[in-house]
RODO-2510 file (C-alpha; in nm, 4 decimals, decimal comma):
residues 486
     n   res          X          Y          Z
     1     x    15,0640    11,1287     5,5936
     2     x    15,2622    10,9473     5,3768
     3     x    15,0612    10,6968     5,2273
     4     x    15,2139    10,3958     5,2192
     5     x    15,2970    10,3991     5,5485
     6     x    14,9474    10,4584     5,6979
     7     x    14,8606    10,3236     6,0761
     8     x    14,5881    10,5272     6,1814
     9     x    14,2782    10,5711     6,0334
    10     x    14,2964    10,9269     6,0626
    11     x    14,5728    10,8968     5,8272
    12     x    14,3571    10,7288     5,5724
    13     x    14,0812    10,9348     5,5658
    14     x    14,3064    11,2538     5,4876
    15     x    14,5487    11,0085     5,2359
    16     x    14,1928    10,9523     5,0985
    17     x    14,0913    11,2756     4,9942
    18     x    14,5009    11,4051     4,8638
    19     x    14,5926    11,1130     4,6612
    20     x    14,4158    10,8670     4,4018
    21     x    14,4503    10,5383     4,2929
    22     x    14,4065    10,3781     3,9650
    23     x    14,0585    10,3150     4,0804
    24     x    13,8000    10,4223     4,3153
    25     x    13,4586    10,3472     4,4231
    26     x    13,1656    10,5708     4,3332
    27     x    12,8551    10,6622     4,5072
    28     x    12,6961    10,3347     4,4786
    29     x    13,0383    10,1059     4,6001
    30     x    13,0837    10,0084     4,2561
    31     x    13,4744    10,0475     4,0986
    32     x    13,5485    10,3405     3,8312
    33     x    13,8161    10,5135     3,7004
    34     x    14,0481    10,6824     3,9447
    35     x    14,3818    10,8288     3,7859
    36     x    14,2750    10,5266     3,5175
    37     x    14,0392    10,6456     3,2844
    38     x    13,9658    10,2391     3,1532
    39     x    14,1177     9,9300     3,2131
    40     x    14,0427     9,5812     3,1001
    41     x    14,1106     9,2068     3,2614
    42     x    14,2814     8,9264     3,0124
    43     x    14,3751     8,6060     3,3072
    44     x    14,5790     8,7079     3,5512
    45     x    14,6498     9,0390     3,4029
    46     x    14,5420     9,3723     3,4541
    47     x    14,5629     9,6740     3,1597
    48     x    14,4784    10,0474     3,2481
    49     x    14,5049    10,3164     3,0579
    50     x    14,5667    10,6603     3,2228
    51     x    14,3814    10,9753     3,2076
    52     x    14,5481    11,2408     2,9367
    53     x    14,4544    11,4706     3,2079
    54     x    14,5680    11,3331     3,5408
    55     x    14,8022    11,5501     3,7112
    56     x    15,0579    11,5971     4,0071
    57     x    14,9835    11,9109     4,2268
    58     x    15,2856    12,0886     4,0604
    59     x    15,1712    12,0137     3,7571
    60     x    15,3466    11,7271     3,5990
    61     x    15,1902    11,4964     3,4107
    62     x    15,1297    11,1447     3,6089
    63     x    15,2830    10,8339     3,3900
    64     x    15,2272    10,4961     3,4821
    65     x    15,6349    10,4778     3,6088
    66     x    15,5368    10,6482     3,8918
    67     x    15,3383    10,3740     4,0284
    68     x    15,5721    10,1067     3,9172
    69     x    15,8049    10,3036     4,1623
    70     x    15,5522    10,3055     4,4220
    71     x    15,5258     9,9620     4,4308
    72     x    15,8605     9,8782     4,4340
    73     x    15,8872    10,1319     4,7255
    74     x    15,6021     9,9777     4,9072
    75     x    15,7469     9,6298     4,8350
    76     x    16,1000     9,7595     4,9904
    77     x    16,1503     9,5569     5,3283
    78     x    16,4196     9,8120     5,3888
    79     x    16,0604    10,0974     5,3856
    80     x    15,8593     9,9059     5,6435
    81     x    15,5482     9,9397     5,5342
    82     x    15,2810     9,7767     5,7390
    83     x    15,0543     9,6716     5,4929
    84     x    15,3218     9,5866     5,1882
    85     x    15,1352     9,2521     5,2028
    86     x    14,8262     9,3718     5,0470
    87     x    15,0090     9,3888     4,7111
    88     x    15,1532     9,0679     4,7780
    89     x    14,9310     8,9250     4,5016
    90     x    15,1149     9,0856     4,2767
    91     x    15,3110     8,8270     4,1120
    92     x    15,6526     8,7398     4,2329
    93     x    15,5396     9,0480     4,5116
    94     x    15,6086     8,8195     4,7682
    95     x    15,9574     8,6997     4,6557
    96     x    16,0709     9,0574     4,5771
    97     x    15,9760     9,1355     4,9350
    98     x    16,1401     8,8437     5,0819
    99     x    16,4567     8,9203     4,8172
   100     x    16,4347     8,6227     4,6511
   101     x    16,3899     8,8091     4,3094
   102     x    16,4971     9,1416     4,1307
   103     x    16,2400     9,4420     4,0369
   104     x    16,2685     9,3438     3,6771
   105     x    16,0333     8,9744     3,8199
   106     x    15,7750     9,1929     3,9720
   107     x    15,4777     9,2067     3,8200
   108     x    15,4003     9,5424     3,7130
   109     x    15,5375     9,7079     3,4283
   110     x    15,4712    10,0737     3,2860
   111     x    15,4442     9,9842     2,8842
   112     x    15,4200    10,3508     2,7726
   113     x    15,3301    10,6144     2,9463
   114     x    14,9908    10,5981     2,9791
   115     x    14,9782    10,2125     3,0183
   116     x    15,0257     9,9787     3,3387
   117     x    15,0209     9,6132     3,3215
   118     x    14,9882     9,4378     3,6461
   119     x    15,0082     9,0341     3,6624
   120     x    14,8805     8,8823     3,9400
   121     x    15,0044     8,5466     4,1088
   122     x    14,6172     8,4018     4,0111
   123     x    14,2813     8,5382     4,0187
   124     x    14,2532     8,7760     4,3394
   125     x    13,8758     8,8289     4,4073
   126     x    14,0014     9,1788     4,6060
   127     x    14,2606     9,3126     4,4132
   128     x    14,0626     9,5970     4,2484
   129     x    13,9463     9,6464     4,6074
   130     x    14,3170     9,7224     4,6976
   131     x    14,3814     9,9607     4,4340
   132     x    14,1516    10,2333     4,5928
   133     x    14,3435    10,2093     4,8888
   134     x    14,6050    10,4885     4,9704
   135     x    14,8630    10,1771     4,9930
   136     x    14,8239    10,1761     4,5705
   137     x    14,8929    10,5472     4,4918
   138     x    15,1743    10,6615     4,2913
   139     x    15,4955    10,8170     4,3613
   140     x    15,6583    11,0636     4,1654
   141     x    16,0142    10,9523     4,1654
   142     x    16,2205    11,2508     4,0888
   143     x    15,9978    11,3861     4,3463
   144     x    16,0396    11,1601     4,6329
   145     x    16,4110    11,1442     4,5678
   146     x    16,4588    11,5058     4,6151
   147     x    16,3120    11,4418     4,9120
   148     x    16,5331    11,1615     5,0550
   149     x    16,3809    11,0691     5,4336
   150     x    16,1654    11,3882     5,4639
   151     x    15,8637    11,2976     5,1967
   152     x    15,5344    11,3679     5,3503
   153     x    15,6607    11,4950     5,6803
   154     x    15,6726    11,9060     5,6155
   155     x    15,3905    12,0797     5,4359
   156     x    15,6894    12,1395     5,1106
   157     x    15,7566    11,7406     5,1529
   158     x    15,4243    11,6535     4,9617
   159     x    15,2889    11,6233     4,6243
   160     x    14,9300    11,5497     4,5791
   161     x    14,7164    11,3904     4,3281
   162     x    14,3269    11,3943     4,4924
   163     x    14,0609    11,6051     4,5146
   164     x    14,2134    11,7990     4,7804
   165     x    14,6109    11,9071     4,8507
   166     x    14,7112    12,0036     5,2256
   167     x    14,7252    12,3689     5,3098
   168     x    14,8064    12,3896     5,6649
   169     x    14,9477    12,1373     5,8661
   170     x    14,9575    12,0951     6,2462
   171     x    14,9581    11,8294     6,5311
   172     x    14,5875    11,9092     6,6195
   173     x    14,5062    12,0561     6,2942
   174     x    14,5086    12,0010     5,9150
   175     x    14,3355    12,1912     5,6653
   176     x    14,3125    12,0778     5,3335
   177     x    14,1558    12,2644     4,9934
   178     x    14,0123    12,2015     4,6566
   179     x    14,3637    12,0366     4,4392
   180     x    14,2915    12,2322     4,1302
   181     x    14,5243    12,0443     3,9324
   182     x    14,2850    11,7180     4,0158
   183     x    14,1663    11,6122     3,7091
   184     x    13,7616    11,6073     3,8189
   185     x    13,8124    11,9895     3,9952
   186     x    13,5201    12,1123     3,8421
   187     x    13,3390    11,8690     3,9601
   188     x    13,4566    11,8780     4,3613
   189     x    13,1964    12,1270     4,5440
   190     x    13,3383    12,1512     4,8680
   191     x    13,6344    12,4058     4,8546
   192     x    13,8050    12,3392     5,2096
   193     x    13,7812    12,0673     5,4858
   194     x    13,9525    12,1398     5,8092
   195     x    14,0718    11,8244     6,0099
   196     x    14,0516    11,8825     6,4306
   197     x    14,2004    11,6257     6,5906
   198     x    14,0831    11,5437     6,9463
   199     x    14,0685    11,2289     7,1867
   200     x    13,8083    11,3851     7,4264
   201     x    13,4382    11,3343     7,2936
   202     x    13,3073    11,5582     7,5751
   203     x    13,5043    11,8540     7,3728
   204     x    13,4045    11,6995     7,0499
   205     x    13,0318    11,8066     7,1811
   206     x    13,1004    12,1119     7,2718
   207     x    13,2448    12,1972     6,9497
   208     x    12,9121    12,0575     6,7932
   209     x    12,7233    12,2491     7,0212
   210     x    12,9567    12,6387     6,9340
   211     x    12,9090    12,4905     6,5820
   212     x    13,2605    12,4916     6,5451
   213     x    13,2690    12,1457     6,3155
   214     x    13,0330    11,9866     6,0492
   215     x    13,0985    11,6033     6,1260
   216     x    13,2645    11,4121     6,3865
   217     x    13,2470    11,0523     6,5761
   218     x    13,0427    11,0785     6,8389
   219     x    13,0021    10,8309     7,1631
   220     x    12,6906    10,6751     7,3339
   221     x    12,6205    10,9255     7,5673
   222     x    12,5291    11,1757     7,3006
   223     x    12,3398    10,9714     7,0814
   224     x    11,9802    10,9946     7,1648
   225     x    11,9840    11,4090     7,1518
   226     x    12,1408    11,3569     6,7965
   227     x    11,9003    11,0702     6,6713
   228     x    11,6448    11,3145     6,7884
   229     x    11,7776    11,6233     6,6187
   230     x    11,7924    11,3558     6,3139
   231     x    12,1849    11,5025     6,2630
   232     x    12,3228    11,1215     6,3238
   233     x    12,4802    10,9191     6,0680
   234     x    12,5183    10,5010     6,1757
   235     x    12,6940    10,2576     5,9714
   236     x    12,8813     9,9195     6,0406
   237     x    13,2354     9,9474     6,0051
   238     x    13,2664     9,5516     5,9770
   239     x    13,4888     9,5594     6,3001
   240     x    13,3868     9,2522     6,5457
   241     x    13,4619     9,1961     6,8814
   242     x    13,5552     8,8594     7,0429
   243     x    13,6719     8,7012     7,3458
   244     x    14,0472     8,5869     7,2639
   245     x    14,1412     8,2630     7,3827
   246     x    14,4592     8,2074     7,4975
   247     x    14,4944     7,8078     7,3899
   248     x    14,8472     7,7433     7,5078
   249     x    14,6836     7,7715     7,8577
   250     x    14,6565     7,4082     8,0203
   251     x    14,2859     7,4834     8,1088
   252     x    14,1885     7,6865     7,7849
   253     x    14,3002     7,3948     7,5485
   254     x    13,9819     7,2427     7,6927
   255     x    13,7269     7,2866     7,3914
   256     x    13,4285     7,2368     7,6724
   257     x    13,5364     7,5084     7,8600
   258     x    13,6205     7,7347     7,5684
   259     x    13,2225     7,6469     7,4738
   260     x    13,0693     7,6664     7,7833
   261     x    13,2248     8,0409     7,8326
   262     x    13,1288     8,1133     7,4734
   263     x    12,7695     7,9929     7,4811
   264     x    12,6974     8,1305     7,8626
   265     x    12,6984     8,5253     7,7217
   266     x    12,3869     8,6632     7,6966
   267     x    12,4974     8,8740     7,3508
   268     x    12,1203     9,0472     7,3108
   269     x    12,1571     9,1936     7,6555
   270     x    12,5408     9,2921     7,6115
   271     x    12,4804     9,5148     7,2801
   272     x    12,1386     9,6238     7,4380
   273     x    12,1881     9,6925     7,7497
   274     x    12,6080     9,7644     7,7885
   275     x    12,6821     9,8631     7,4141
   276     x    12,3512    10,0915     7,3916
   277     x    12,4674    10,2182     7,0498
   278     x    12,3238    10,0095     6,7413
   279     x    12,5891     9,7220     6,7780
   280     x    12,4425     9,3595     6,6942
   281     x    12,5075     9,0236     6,7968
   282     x    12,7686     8,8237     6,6283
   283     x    12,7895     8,4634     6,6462
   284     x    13,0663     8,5126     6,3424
   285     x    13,3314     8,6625     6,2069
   286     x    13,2915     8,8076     5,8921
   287     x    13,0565     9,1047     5,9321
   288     x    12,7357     9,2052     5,6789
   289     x    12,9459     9,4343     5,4627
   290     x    13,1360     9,2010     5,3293
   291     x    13,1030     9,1379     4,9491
   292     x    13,1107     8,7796     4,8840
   293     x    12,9496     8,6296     4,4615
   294     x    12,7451     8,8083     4,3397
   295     x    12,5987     8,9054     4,6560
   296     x    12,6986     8,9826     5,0386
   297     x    12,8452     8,7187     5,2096
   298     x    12,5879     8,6711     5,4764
   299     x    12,3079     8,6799     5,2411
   300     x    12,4108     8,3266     5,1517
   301     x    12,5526     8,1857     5,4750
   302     x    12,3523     8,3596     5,7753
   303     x    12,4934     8,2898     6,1254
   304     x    12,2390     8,3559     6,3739
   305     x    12,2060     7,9484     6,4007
   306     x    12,5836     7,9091     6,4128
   307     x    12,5226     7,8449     6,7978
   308     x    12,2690     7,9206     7,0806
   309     x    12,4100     8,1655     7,3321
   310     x    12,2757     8,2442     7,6883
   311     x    12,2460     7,8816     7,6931
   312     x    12,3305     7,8222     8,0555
   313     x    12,1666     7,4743     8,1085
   314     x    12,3928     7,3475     7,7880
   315     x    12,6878     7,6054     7,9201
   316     x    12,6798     7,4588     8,3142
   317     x    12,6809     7,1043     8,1744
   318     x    13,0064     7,1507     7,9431
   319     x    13,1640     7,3423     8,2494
   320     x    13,1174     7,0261     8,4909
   321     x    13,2328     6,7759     8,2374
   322     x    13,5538     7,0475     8,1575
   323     x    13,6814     7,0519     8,4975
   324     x    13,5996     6,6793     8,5585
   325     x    13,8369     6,6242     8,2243
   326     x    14,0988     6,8804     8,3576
   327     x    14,0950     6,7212     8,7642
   328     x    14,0289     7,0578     8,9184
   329     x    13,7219     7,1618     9,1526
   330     x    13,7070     7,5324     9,0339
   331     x    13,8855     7,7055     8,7999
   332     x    14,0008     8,1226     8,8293
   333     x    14,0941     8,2561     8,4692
   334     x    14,2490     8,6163     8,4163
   335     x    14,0361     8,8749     8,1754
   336     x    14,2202     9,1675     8,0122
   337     x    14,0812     9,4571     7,8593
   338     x    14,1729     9,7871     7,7165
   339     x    14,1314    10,0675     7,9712
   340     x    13,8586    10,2964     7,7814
   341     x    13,5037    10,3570     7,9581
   342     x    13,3071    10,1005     7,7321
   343     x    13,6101     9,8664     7,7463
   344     x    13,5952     9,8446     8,1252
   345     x    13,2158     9,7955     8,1306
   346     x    13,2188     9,5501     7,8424
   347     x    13,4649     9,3030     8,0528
   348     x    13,2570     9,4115     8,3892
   349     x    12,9672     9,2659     8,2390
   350     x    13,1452     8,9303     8,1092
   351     x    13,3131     8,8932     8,4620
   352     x    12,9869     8,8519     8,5826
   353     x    12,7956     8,6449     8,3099
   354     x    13,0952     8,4033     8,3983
   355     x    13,0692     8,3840     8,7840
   356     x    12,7250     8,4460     8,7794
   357     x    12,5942     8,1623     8,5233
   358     x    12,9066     7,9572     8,5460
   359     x    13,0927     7,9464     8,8987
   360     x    13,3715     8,0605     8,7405
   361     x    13,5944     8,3522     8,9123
   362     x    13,8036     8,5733     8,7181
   363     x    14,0737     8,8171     8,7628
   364     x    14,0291     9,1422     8,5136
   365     x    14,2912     9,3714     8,4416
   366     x    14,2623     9,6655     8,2607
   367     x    14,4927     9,8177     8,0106
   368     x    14,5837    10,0654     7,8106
   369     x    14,5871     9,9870     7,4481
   370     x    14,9360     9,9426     7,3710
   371     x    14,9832     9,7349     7,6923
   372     x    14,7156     9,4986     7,5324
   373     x    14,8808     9,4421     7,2604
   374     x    15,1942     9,3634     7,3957
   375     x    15,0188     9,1539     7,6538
   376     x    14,8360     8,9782     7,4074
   377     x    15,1238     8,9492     7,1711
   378     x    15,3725     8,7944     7,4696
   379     x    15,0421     8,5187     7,5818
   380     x    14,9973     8,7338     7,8988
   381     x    14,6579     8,6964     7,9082
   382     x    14,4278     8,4316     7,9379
   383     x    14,1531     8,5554     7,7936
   384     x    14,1135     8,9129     7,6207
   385     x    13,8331     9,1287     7,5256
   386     x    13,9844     9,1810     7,1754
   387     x    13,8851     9,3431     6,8300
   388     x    13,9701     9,3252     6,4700
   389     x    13,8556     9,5654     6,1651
   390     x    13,8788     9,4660     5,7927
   391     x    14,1393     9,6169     5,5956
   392     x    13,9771     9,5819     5,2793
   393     x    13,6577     9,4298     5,1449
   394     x    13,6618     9,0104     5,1108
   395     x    13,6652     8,7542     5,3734
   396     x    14,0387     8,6970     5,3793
   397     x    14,0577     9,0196     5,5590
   398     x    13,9334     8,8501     5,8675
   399     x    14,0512     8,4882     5,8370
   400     x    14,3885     8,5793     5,7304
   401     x    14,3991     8,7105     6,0991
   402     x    14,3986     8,3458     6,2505
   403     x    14,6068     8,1500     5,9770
   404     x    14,9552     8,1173     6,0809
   405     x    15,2325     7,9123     6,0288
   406     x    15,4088     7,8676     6,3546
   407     x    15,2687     7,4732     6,4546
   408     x    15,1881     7,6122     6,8397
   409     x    14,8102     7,4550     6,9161
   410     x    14,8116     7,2196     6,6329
   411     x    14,6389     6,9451     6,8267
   412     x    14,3842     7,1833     7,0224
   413     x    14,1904     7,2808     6,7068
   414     x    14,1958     7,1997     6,3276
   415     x    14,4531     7,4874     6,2366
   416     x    14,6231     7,2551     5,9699
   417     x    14,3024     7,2036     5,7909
   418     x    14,2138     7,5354     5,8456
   419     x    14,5967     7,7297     5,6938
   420     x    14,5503     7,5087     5,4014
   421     x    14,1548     7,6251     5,3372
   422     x    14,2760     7,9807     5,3386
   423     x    14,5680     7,9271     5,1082
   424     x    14,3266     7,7528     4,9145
   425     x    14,0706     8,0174     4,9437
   426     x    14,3242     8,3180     4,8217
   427     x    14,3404     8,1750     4,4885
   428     x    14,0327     8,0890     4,3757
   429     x    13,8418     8,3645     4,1967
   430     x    13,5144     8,5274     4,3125
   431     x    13,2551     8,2084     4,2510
   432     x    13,0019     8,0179     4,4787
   433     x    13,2846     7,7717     4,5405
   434     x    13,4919     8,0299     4,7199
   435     x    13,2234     8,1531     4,9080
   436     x    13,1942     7,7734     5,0139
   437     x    13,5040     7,7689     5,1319
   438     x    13,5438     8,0327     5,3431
   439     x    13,2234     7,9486     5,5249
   440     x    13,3711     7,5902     5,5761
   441     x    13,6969     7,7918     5,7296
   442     x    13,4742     8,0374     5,9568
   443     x    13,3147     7,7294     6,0743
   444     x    13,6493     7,5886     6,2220
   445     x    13,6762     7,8595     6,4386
   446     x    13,3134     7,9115     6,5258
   447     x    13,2833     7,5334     6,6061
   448     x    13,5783     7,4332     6,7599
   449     x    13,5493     7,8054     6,9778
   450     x    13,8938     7,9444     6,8954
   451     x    13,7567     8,2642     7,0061
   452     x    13,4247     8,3768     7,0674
   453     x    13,2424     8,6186     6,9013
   454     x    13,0443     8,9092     7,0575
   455     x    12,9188     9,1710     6,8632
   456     x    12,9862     9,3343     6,5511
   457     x    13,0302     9,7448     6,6058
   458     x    12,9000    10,0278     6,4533
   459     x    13,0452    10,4237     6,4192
   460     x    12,8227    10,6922     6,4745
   461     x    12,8717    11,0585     6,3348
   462     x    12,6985    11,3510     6,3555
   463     x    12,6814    11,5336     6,0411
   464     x    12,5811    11,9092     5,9950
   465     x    12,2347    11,8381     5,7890
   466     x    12,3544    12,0916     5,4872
   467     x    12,6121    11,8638     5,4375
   468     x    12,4621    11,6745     5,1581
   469     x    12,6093    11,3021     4,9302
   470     x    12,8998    11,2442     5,1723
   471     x    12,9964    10,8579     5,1178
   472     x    13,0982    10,6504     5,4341
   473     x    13,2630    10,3417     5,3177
   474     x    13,1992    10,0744     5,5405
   475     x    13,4928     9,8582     5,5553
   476     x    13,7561    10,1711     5,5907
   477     x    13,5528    10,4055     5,7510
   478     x    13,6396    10,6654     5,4755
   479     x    13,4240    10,9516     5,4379
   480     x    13,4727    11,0567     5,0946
   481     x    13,4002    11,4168     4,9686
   482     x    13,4076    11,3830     4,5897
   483     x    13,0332    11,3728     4,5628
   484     x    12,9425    11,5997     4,8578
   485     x    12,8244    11,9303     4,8445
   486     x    12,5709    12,2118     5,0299
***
């Protein structure tokens, strides 16, 4: 739980609710004050000023030092925090990180104790974004240091500064109640939420069904009794999946054949008929929910005419002309998967759009998660049914995912062009341009099928119907609590 060093989500929802930001989202997504009370943008520069009233759970008064210190400890190679980077545009961030600069260069600085000044690099369309993420909390120092290597591990190891402070805290179970030293107590109206963690749905329903829980994930199989009961809550989490191509194979650095596997998928049947649980087609990457000027992304650059898919005539023709162009008759590719139930079916149903449409014959394996990622982390795959969620809201989230640095593939697609658009595209400020520019870099890998996207997922929860206000955030997943009450 501690929260700079977050990798499940489960982690994040319950950092969520016992620590605070500078800033926070309200009901309607937009940004107010968190343990800020105002703050003010001159350039590159941020200025907040803290509440009078913002508190620790023991009491203490929080200063803006203490975040300083957090993000010099989240900054700290030495801490390993997976997601240091999203505070790289902090300036000189990057350079601290990579020791190439002392604390006294990075760009945040406490000038009293109730003002922060953070300078970025340049203008960072996201940044605000970031600060209402558990990787932007503060640290109390004299705290933490008391603690050594045991902060956030035992239930005396914490000190809390959200709506809520942990009360009990177990491998399967975490309770958490009302922080009364939060400085909007009065104004929290649910007193306790009790966290049961389990990785069975089937149990998950029968607690539903004893009324044993109030809100919980829930999987297809379930879904029509609670649309029906009208106790389901759906919302797009932004994650898409995509097939993965592996373009250091000899056969996969084909663009025809990438194409003609890409365009072959009848996507309307797969979230219809094998998803069955209010997924939609993506011909993308970058998902509805993401903010782009003044507007959603997609509102100004729709994709459903970024290709044509089921398009065997089109499909069967690129095939031919791929394997003519390779000097092979036939071809036999390997699929790999994770190893859940709609995993399994999912790559089931693409084995047989391939060999079915195409000719094509395919291996699949089936994997557990972590073997995936190794797998696809080693290029043991040729192709993979793969995923990837947002971390925060702006496009860079997902095309960050595909720049790197490391010259393999340069001549099978446009990655040059497409490393520099993205550098490009992190420093320009929120505008039509930028917008421009990151449809011009989707379009790379949409065109010249560097992957192939299938469908962009929702979550669905069931939700106790006296449970009224709770906020879902779309891009995290969070549930947040501050506005909810009976």
């Amino acid at each position: 739980m501690d929260p700079h060093l977050f990798t499940e989500m489960i982690a994040v929802q319950v950092d969520s609710s016992i620590y605070e930001g500078l800033l926070r989202l309200d009901e309607k997504g937009n940004y107010t004050g968190g343990v800020a009370k105002s703050f003010k943008e001159n350039g590159n520069k941020l200025i907040f000023k803290l509440r009078d009233n913002a508190k620790w759970s023991n009491g203490q008064k929080i200063v803006a030092n203490d975040f300083v210190f957090a993000f010099k400890r989240v900054l700290n190679p030495k801490v390993a925090a997976q997601f240091s980077e999203m505070l790289f545009p902090i300036k000189n961030a990057e350079k601290y990180y990579n020791g190439k600069v002392g604390a006294d260069a990075l760009g945040v600085k406490a000038i009293d104790d109730e003002t922060l000044e953070i300078e970025l690099e340049h203008p960072t369309a996201y940044f605000k974004y970031i600060l209402t993420l558990p990787i932007s909390v503060p640290l109390n120092q004299k705290f933490y240091e008391s603690r050594e290597n045991k902060y956030a591990v035992k239930l005396d190891d914490f000190l809390f500064n959200g709506p809520y402070k942990i009360t009990k805290l177990q491998e399967e179970e975490i309770l958490l109640e009302k922080n009364e030293d939060y400085w909007n107590a009065k104004n929290i109206k649910i007193p306790k939420i009790k966290y049961v963690i389990s990785k069975d749905f089937r149990v998950v329903d029968d607690l539903i069904k004893n009324k044993e829980i109030d809100m919980s994930r829930v999987e297809p199989y379930s879904l029509s009794k609670y649309k029906k009961n009208k106790v389901l809550d759906t919302y797009f989490n932004g994650r898409v999946w995509y097939l993965d191509f592996n373009l250091s194979n000899k056969y996969l650095k084909n663009s025809k054949l990438r194409k003609a596997i890409s365009i072959v998928i009848d996507r309307k049947k797969y979230v219809n008929e094998i998803k069955k649980d209010g997924s939609i087609v993506a011909k993308s990457i970058i998902s509805n929910e993401i903010s782009g000027y003044s507007k959603k992304y997609r509102e100004s650059y729709p994709d459903k005419d970024y290709f044509k898919d089921n398009d065997i005539k089109t499909a069967k023709k690129l095939y031919l002309e791929a394997l003519k162009e390779l000097g092979v008759n036939r071809l036999r590719l390997r699929l790999l998967s994770g190893n859940s139930d709609p995993e399994v079916k999912e790559i089931q149903f693409i084995q047989e759009e391939l060999r079915t449409k195409l000719g094509l014959e395919t291996d699949v394996s089936t994997v557990p998660f972590k073997e995936r990622l190794s797998k696809t982390r080693s290029g043991d795959y040729d192709t993979v049914l793969n995923t990837w969620s947002p971390k925060y809201d702006d496009a860079l989230s997902y095309l960050d995912r595909w720049k790197k640095d490391d010259n393999l593939n340069m001549n099978v697609w446009s990655k040059a062009k497409y490393n520099a658009l993205v550098t490009e595209i992190s420093k320009i400020p929120s505008s039509k341009e930028r917008d421009k520019k990151i449809n011009e870099a989707e379009r790379i890998l949409i065109d010249e099928n560097v992957i192939s996207p299938l469908y962009f997922s929702v979550e669905n929860h069931y939700r106790n119907p006296k449970i009224k206000d709770v906020v879902r955030r779309s891009v995290t997943g969070i549930a947040d609590f501050t506005y909810a009450h009976f």
